[in-house]
N, C-alpha and C positions, 0 to 999 in steps of 0.2 A: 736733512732727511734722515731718518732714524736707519741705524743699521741694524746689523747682525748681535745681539748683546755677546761680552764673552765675561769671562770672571778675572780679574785685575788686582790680583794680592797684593799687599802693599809690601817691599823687598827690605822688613824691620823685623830685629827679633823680638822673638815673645818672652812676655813676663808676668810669672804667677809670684806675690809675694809671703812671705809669711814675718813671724816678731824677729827681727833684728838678722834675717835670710832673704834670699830670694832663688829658684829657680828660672834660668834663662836657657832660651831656646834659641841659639843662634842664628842670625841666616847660612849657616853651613851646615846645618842640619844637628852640631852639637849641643848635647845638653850639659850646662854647666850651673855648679849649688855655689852660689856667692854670700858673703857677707852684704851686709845692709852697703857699706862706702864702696865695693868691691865693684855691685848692681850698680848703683848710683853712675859711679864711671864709664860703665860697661850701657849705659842706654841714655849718657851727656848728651849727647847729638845727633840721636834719631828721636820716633815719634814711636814708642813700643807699642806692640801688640798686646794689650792687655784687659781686666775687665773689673771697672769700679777705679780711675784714677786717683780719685780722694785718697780712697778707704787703701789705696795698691801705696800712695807717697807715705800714707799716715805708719802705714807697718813696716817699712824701712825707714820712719825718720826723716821722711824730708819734708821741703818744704812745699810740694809740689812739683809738676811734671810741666815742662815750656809748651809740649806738643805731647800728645800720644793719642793711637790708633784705637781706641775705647770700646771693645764689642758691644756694651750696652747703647751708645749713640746709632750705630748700627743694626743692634735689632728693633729701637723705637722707631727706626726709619723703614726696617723693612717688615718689623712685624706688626707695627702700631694696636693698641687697645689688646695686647696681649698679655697674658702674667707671666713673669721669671721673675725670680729669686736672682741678684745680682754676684754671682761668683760662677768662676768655672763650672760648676757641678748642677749650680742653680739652669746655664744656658743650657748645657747639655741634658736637664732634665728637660725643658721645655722643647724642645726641639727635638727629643725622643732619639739622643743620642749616646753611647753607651757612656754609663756611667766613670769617670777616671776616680781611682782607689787611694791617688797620691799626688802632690803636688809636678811631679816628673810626666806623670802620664796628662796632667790637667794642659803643663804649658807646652804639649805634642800634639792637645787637642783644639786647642786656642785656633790653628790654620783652616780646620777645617772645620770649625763650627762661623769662620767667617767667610767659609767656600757655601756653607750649608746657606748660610742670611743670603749672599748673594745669589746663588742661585731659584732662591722662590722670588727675589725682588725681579729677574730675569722670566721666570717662570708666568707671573702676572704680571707684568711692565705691561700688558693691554687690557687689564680692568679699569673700569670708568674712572675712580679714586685714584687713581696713578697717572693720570691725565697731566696732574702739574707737578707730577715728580719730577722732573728732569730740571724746569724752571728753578723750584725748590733745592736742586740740589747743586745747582750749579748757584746763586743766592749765596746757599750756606760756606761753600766752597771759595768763595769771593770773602767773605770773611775767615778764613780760615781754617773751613772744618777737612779735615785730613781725609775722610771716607769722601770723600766729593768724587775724583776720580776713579776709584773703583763703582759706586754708583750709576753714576752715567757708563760708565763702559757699562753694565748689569744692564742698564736700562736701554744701551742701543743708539744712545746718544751720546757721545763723547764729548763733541761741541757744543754740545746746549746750553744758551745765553740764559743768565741769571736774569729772572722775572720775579720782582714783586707783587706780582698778582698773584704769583700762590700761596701768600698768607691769606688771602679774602678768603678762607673756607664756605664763607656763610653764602656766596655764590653757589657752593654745591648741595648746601644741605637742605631737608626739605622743609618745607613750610606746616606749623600747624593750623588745624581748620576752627574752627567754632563750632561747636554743638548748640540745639536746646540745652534747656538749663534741664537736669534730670527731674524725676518726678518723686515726689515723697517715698520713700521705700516703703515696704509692706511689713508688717510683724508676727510672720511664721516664726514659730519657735523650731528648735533643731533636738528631735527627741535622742535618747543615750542610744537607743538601738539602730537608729538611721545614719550616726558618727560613729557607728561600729562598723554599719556599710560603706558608709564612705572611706572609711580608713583602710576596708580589703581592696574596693575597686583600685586606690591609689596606690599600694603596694605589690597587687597584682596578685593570680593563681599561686604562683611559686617563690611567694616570700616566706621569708622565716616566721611562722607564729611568735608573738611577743605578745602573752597575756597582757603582761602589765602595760604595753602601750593601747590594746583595744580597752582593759578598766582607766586609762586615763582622761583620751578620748571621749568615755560615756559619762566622767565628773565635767568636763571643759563644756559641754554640751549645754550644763545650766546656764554658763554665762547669757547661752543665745538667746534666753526663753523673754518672751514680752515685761517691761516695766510694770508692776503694779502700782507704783505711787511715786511723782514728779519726786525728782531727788533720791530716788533709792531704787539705784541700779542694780539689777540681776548680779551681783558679785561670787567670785568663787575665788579661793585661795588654794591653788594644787602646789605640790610639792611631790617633784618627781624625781627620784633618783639621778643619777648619772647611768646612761644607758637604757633609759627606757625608752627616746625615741618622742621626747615630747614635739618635735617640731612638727613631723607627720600627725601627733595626736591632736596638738589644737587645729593644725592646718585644714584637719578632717571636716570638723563641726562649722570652722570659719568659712572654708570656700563655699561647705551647703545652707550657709544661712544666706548668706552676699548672693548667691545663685539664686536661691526662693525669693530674696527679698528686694533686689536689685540696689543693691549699694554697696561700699565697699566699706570690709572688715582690716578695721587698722591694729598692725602685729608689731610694735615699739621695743628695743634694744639697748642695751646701753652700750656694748661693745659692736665696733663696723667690723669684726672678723663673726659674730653672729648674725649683723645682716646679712653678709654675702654668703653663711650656711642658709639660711632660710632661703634666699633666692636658689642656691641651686638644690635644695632641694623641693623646690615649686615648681620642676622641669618635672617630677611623677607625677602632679596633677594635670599639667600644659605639658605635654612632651614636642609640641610642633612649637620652637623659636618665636615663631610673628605671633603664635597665640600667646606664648605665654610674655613676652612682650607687653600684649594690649590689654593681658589681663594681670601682673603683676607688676606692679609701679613701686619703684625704690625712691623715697620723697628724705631731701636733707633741707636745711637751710640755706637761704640764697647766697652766703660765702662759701661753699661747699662748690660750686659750679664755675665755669669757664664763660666770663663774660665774653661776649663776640665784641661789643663795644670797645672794652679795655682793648681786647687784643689789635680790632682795628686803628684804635689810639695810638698805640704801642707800634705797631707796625708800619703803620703811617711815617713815624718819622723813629725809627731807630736808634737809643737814646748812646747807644752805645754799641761798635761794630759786632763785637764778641755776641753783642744778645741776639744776631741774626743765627745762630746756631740753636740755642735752647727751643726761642721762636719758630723757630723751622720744626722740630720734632714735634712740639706743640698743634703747631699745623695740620703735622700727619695726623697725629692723636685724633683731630676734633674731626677729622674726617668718617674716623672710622671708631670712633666709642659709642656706646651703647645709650650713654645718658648726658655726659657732658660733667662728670661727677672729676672733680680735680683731686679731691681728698677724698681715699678710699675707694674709690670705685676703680674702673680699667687704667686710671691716668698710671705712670708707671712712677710710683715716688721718689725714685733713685734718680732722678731728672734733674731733681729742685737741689739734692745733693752734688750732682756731679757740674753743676753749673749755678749753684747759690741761690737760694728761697728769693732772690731780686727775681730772679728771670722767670719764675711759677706766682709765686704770691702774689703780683699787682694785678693779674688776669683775671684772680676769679673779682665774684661780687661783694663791695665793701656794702655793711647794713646800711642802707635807708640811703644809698645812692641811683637806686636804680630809677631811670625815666621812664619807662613803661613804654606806651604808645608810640611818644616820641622819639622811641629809638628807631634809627634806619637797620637794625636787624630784631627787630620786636617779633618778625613772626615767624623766623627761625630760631630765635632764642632759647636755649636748654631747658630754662628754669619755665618758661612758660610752656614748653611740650610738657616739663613733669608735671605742672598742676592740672593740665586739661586730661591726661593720661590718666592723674588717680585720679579724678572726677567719673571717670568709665571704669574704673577697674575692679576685680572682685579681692584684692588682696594688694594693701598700702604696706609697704614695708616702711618703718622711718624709724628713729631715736628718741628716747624719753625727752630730750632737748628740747629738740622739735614740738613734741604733741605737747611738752610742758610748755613753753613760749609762747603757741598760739595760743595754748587755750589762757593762758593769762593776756594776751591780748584780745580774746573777742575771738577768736577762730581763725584767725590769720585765715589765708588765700584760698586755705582747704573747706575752712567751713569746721565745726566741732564735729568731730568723731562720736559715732553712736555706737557704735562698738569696736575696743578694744583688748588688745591681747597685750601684755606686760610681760614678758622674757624679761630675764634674769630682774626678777623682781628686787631679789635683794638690794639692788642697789636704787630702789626708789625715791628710799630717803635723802640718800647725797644728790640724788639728781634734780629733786624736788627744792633742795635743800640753796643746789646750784640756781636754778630757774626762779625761784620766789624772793633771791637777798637783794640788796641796795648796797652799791658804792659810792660814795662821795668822794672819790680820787683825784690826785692831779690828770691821769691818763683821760679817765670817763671824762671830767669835765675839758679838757684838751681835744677830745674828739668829737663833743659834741660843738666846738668851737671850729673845729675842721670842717663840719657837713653843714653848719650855718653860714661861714665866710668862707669858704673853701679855701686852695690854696694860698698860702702866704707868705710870698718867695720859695725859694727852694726850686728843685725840678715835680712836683707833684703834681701830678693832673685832676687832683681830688678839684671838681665840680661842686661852685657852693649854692644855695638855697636860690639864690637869685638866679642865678644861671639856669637852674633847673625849673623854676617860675616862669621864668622871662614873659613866653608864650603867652600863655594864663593870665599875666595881670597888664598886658601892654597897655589895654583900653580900660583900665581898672585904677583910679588916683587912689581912692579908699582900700585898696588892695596892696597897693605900691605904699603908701603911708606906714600902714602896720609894719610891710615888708623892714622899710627902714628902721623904723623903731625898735622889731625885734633885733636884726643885726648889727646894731648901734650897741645894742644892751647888749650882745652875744661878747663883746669887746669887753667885761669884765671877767672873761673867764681868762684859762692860762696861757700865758700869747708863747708863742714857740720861741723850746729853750728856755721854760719854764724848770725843767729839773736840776741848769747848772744853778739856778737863784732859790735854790730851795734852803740853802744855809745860809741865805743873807749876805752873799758876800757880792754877788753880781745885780746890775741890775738889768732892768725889762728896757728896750728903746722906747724913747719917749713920746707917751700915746698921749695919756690924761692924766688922772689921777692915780694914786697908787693903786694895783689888782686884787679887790677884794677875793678874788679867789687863790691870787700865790700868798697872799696876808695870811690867809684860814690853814693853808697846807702850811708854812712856816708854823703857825700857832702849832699847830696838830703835832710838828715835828718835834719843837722845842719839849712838849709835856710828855711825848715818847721817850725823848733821852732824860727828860728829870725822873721818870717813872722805872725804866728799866737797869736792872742791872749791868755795871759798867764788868770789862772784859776784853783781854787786850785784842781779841780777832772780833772786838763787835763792829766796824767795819763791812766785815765781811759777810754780814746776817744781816738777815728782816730781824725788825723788833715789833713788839705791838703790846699796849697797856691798856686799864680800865678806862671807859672813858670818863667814869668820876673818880673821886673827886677831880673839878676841871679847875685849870692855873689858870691865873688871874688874866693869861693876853688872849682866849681862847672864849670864852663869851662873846665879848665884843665884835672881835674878828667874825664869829657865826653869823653875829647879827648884819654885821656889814653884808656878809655873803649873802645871807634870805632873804634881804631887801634888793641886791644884784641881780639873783631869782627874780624875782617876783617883778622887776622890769623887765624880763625877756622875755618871763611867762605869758604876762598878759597882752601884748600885741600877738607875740605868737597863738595864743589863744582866738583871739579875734580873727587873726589872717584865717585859724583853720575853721570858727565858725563862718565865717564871709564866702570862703573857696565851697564848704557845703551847702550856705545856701544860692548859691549859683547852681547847685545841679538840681532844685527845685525851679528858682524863678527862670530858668534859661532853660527848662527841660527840650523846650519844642525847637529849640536852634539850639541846639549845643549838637556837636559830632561826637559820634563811640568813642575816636580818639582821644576829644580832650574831654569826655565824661570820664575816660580811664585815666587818664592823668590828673584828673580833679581829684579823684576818689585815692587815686594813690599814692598823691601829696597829701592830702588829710591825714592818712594811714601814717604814713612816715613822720607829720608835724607832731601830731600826737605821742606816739612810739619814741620820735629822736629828740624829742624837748620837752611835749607837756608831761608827760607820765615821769619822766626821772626829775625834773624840776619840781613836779608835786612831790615825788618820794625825798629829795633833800630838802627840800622847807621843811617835810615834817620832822629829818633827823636833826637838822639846824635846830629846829625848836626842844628839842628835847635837852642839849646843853643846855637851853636858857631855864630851863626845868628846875626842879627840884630832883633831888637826887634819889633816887630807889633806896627802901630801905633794908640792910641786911638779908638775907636769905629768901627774899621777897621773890614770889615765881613770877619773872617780867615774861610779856607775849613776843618779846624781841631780846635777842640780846648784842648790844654795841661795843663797840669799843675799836679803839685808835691804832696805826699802823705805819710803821717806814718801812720803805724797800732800799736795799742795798745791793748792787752788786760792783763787788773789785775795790770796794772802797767809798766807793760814792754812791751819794745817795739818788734814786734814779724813780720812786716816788712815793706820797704820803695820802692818807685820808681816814675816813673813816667808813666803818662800816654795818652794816644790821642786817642779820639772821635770824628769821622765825628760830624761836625756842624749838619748837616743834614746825618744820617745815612740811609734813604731812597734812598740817590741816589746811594749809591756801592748796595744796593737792585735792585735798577731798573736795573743796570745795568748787576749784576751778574745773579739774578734769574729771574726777571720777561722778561728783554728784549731776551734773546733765550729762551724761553716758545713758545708756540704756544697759547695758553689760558691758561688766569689766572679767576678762579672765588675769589673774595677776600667779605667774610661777616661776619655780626654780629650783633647782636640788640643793637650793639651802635654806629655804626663808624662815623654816624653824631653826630656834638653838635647844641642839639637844645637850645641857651643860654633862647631864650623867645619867649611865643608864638607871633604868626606873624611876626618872623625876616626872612630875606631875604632867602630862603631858598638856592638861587645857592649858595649864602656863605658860609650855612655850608656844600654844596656840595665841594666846591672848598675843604674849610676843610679838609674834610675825603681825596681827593685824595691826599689834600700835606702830609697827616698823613700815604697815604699808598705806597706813592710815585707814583702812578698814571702820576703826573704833568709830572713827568721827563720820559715818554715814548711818542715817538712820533703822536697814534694815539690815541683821546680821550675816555674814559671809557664812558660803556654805565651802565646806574645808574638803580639802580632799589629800591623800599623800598614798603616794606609789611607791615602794620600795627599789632598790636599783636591781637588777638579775645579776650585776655581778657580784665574783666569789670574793671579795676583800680581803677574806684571811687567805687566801692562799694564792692573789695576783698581786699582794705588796705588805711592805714592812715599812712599822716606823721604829725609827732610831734616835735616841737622844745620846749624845756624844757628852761624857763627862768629865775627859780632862784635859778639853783645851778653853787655856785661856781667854776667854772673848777679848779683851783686851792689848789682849800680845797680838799684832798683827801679823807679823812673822808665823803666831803657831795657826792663827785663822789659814792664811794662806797656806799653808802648808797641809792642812786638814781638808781643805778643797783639793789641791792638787793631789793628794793620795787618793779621796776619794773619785773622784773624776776619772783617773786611771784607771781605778776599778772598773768603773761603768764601762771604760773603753768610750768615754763620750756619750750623747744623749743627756747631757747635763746640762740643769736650769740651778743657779747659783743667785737667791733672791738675799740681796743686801736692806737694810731699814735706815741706811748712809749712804749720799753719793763717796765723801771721800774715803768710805774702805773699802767700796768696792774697785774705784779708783787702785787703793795699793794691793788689793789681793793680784789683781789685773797685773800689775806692772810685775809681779813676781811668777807669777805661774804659767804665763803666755807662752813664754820662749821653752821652757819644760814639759805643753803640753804640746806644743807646733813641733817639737821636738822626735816628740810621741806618736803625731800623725794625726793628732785632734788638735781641728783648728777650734781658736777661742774667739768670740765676739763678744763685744760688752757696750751697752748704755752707757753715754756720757762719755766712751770713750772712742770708739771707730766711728766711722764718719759717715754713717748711717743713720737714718729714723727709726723710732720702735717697731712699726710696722715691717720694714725693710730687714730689719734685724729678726724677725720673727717669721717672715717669709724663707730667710736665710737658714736660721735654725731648724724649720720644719725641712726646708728641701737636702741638706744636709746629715745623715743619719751621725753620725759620728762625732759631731759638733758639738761643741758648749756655749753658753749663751749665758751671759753677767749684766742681772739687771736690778732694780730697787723694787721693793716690794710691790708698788704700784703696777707693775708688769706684769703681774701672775693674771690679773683678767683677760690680758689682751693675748696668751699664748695658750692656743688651742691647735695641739701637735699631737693625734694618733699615732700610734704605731712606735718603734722601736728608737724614733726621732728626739722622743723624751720618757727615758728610764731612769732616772735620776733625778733627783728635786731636794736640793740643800739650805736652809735659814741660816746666814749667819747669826741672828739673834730674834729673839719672839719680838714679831710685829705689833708690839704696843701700841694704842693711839695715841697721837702728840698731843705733850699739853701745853694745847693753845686756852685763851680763853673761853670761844667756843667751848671748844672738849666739854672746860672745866664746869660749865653751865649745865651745859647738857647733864653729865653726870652728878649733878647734885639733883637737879630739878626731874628728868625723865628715868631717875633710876630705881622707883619706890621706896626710897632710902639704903638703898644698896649701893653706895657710888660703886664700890670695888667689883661687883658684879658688871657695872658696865661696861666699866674696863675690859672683864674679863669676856663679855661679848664678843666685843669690838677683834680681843686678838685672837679668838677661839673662832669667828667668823672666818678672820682673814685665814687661818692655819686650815680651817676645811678647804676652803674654795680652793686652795695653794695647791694641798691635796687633790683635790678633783680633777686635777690636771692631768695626773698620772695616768690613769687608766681610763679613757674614751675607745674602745673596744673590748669588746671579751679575750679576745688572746692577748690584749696587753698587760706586763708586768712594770711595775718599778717600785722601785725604793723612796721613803722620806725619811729624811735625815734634818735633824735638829744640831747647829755646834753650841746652843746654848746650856749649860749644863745646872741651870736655874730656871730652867722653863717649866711650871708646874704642872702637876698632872691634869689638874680639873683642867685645862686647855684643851688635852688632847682625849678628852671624852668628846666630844666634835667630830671626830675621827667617827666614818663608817664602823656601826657592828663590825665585831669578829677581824679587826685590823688589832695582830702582832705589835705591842709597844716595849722596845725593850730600850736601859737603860747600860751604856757600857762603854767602854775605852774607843779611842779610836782606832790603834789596830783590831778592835773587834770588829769596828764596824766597817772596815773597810772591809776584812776579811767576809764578812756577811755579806758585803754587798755583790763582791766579786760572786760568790758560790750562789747566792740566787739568781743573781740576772741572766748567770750562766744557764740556767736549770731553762729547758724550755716545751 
């Protein structure tokens, strides 16, 4: 019988770490500052009180912790589908507790921000979702997990018998219903002055006037207006400053078209820290939770999501005692999240971290596994609330990924979008670039070998074709025939354990005859190493070559592969035209459920065999070709590739990329649209003031594929309202050696000082930023600015960037690729350093690209590419009007034509580094 809850500290000192330090909080109330071996000894044989164990072992150097008392296991258990930022400062921001200024006052605070968890878990221990807490935590506690009795004492139950019934969440969750199918929308156009209205109702009496977001607003309004002619969508190309406020601007015209016309207006991302701004900023149109709920639907792909299946799989028999813990917070999670979104959304990412990507990663949905009907949790299922949800709703938030994907499938689950919105357009191209290539790898064809036979030995519960048939073909020999046939053929692809035999030295167990698919990945390999330059760490690099001229074992081998194809293809072919004409000739006896599992075994046979079977026949057959001639603009461009990592080689293939991947864009997604809005505050390149500006109009439309739709875009650009020259400076730094990495490092730590932290340190190398790291850590932890870095703490970029943001003082070491994903206002990030100009690599891609797409300018492409990435880096800095910061260049060959890119009326000066350090100090000061 449950009692009286009370609060049950665990009697372990606390420990906050920092580089090669530790502060410890004794249980005698003493604070003591240790060495890394010091700490080590001082918490051998308890289970400390601390928060982020990885990332707490990794910064003293060890190898890990046997036990420890982990505040983050603690607040997913008590605060579940919540956000923090994983570090001392991170919990006490969330919890609205006073900030700690230093590492002494953090691990003073560590007690009571785990009195704080425990007493709201006491506080609600009688809300409906807390029903199987006690079960759940005496479960976890049985395995091991150290917060178990504090817990139950919280929860009033001290004795409570570990129940595996409270991993069945899907017992509590609710069921979704079926709707009619919705009814054609209507084609009210959304005029400029009515998206002027709707933009004041949304912001309210007493907001700030912002011309340039009401003139934004009245340009986005075109996208909405009626089709004139199949294939030539309403297009607009806006270009909105930084700080204009574009999200409210499109969001205005979008929500009053979807309202007039009853359909929903799809708003596509390329970054998940700009979907989750859109969503909260969709609480000023919805300000009531349940409405804005049912009226804004956040849509990912189905490996994005928490399958209920897996988990029940998984929990069913517990493969391993320790995963009763991660399982258990997971539990909580699913109870109480909003979507069921594992990546990116509420799930708390530091999870997967503090208990290993085994104990997150098998749960969500692997592609083209899912049974649909057949499942025993189909109708509480996440991914099928999100699709029935944006089928009602007036605003689809999703990812270019997504909208790209489907629409190159046919429309995947959603149906094709008739109107779209394209945030941060710039990155169209890569994404478009990403969604329309073909690989011929060992992995691809490995996996598709995984979801035809499923498991094959090993612990994997991956479910094969058959399995997931069964049902469907019991009473079907013509059905069951094909079946066999294609999974017969499926055995020439690469049987696991395919990448130790990839040099020839191992072989395959004895199935048939030799694997015309590990035959083709050896060939591939073998012309990779006769092609590339040898180098004594080549080892430890990808390599990749033309794929002509081809050697002499590498024909052959293809042909063997395309006729291995072309056996699998064509029963599978048959299975999936047979499975569809059953839902003709059996229409009047077939059930909803195996109509829905007919229909979405088609979807997947097609999708996870015939479609990339037909894309490798065709690249198979191009070996057998004749060879392109010189300078020749091919509509594809190919070519061969190894992977390596540590030494070994881990996999090979080949690969094809539209020349131009904007045109299967134009054609798939943009051309059946009805209106496309496509923006960003970069999609022009302005290379220098006064250049031709239709040019770099022209630009941006061949960058967003515009060019290749038949009627012309209507342009629009907003200038930003903030002061550039007088809220930041750029710095080019002239006499440190890029090379000397002693003087690199040395040129961050000075300037970083400066800043007093708020510093973003973007590398174009994992291993220098690796050594800047290892030098400057201990001298800025030293300082009282902690440093985090990519590739180095034991963190995710997300998690590391949630860290940076909640941290004002902080530094944050990452590879160029980072700068889109850190979107940090305020005072968090005033400082932004290149170790060297962001040149695009030269792959052979690149190389193509810049001959063919650069109107004979290669060097201009180039100069795009890193004058793009230097703005957007920039753009970083100031996302408010009182915000200041500094960009700093340590390249001291960085050319000027690059940083005309740079915002009008932005300060570029050229000078020593104690100039610039001194400069940096005396602005950031000025406020």
């Amino acid at each position: 019988m449950p009692s009286a809850p009370r609060l049950l500290l665990p009697g372990v000192p606390s420990l906050v770490a920092g580089f090669g330090r530790a502060v410890l909080l004794t249980t005698d109330g003493e604070i003591e500052i240790l060495d890394s071996e010091a700490a080590a000894k001082a918490v051998r044989d308890t289970a400390p009180l601390l928060v982020h164990a990885p990332a707490t072992a990794r910064r003293l150097g060890l190898p890990g912790f046997d036990a420890a008392h982990d505040l983050l296991d603690l607040f997913a258990f008590c605060r579940p589908a919540e956000p923090c930022a994983p570090t001392p400062r991170g919990l006490a921001l969330a919890l609205d507790l006073p900030q700690p200024p230093d590492d002494e006052a953090a691990v003073a605070l560590l007690p009571e921000i785990a009195t704080h968890l425990l007493r709201h878990l006491a506080d609600t221990r009688e809300h409906p979702r807390n029903r199987d807490a006690p079960g759940l935590a005496a479960r976890m506690g049985e395995a091991g997990w150290p917060w178990a009795p504090s817990v139950l004492a919280a929860l009033g139950e001290p004795g409570a018998k570990p129940d595996a019934r409270a991993y069945k969440v899907w017992r509590r969750l609710p069921e979704w219903e079926d709707t009619a199918p919705p009814p054609p929308p209507a084609t009210f156009a959304v005029e400029p002055a009515e998206a002027r209205r709707r933009l004041a109702e949304i912001l309210g009496p007493g907001a700030e006037q912002r011309p340039q977001q009401a003139d934004y607003a009245s340009a986005a309004a075109a996208a909405f207006a009626p089709r004139a002619h199949p294939g030539a969508p309403a297009l607009v190309l806006a270009e909105a400053g930084t700080g204009t406020g574009k999200t409210l601007g499109y969001v205005a015209p979008a929500s009053l078209w979807a309202e007039r016309n009853g359909a929903p207006v799809w708003i596509s991302t390329y970054t998940r820290n700009l979907q989750r701004q859109i969503d909260q900023e969709t609480a000023r149109l919805f300000p009531d939770p349940e409405e804005r709920r049912r009226r804004v639907v956040l849509r990912k792909g189905r490996e994005n999501y928490l399958c209920l299946l897996n988990l029940d799989d998984l929990t069913a028999a517990i493969p391993a005692p320790h995963l009763a813990i991660p399982l258990g917070l997971v539990a909580r999670w699913a109870l109480f999240t909003r979507d069921g979104d594992l990546l990116g959304g509420d799930f708390p990412g530091w999870i997967a971290e503090l208990f290993g990507p085994a104990a997150v990663l098998p749960l969500a949905d692997r592609r083209g596994e899912c049974i649909h009907s057949a499942c025993p949790h189909y109708k509480t299922c996440f991914v099928e609330h999100s699709v029935r949800r944006a089928k009602s709703a007036r605003i689809v938030v999703a990812n270019h990924a997504l909208v790209m994907v489907q629409a190159a499938l046919g429309g995947g689950e959603d149906g094709p979008p008739l109107r779209l919105v394209f945030d941060e357009g710039h990155h169209l191209f890569d994404a478009a670039d990403s969604a329309f290539s073909a690989d011929l790898t060992g992995a691809e064809m490995a996996e598709m070998r995984r979801w035809l036979l499923g498991a094959e030995g090993g612990r994997s519960r991956a479910r094969g074709l058959r399995r997931r048939l069964e049902e469907l073909i019991a009473d079907r020999p013509d059905l069951a025939a094909q079946l066999d046939a294609a999974l017969q053929a499926a055995r020439a692809l690469p049987v696991p354990g395919w990448p130790s035999r990839l040099g020839g030295g191992a072989v395959a167990r004895p199935e048939e005859a030799p694997n015309p698919a590990e035959a083709f990945l050896r060939a591939v390999r073998e012309q990779v190493l006769a092609r590339t330059r040898e180098r004594r760490d080549a080892g430890l690099y990808d390599s990749e070559c033309d794929l002509f001229p081809v050697t002499e074992a590498l024909p052959p081998a293809a042909e063997a592969l395309a006729r291995a194809l072309a056996r699998l293809e064509q029963p599978a072919r048959a299975l999936r035209d047979r499975l569809t004409a059953r839902l003709e000739e059996e229409a009047a006896d077939l059930e909803t459920g195996d109509r829905i599992r007919i229909e979405a075994a088609c979807r997947a046979i097609e999708r996870r065999v015939l479609m990339p079977c037909e894309a490798w026949q065709g690249m198979l057959a191009t070996i057998q070709a004749a060879p392109p001639e010189p300078g020749e603009r091919p509509a594809f461009v190919d070519w061969l590739s190894l992977e390596r990592r540590g030494g070994a080689d881990t996999d090979a293939g080949m690969h094809r990329h539209h020349l131009d991947p904007t045109e299967p864009f134009a054609r798939a997604v943009a051309a059946p649209a009805h209106g496309l809005l496509i923006t960003s505050a970069t999609l022009r390149d302005e290379a220098e003031t006064g250049a031709d500006p239709e040019s770099a109009w022209h630009e941006a439309e061949a960058r967003t594929g515009a060019i290749h739709l038949p009627s012309p875009a209507i342009r629009a650009a907003v200038p930003s309202p903030f002061d550039y020259a007088a809220q930041t400076r750029c710095l080019v730094v002239t006499d440190v050696a890029k090379e000397e990495p002693a003087q690199v490092a040395a040129a961050f730590q000075a300037l970083f000082l400066a800043a007093g932290g708020g510093a973003l340190g973007l590398f174009t190398a994992i291993r220098r930023l690796r050594e800047v790291h290892a030098r400057i850590a201990a001298p800025l932890e030293n300082a009282g600015i902690p440093l985090y870095a990519q590739h180095v703490d034991a963190m995710d970029n997300a998690t590391l960037v949630d860290v940076f943001r909640a941290e004002e003082h902080a530094c944050l070491l990452g590879t160029d690729a980072m700068r889109d994903g850190v979107d940090v206002p305020g005072r968090a990030l005033r400082l932004l350093v290149f170790d060297r100009v962001p040149w695009p690599r030269p792959t052979i891609l690149h190389r193509e690209r810049r001959l063919h797409l650069s109107g004979g300018r290669p060097k201009d492409y180039d100069d795009r590419v890193a004058r793009h990435r230097l703005r957007q880096a920039f753009g970083r800095l100031v996302r408010r009007a009182d915000d200041r910061g500094v960009f700093v260049m340590l390249d001291a060959r960085c050319p000027s034509r690059l940083l005309h890119g740079l915002p009008p009326g932005v300060l570029i000066r050229r000078l020593g580094l104690a100039q610039a350090v001194a400069e940096t100090r005396a602005f950031l000061a000025e406020t």
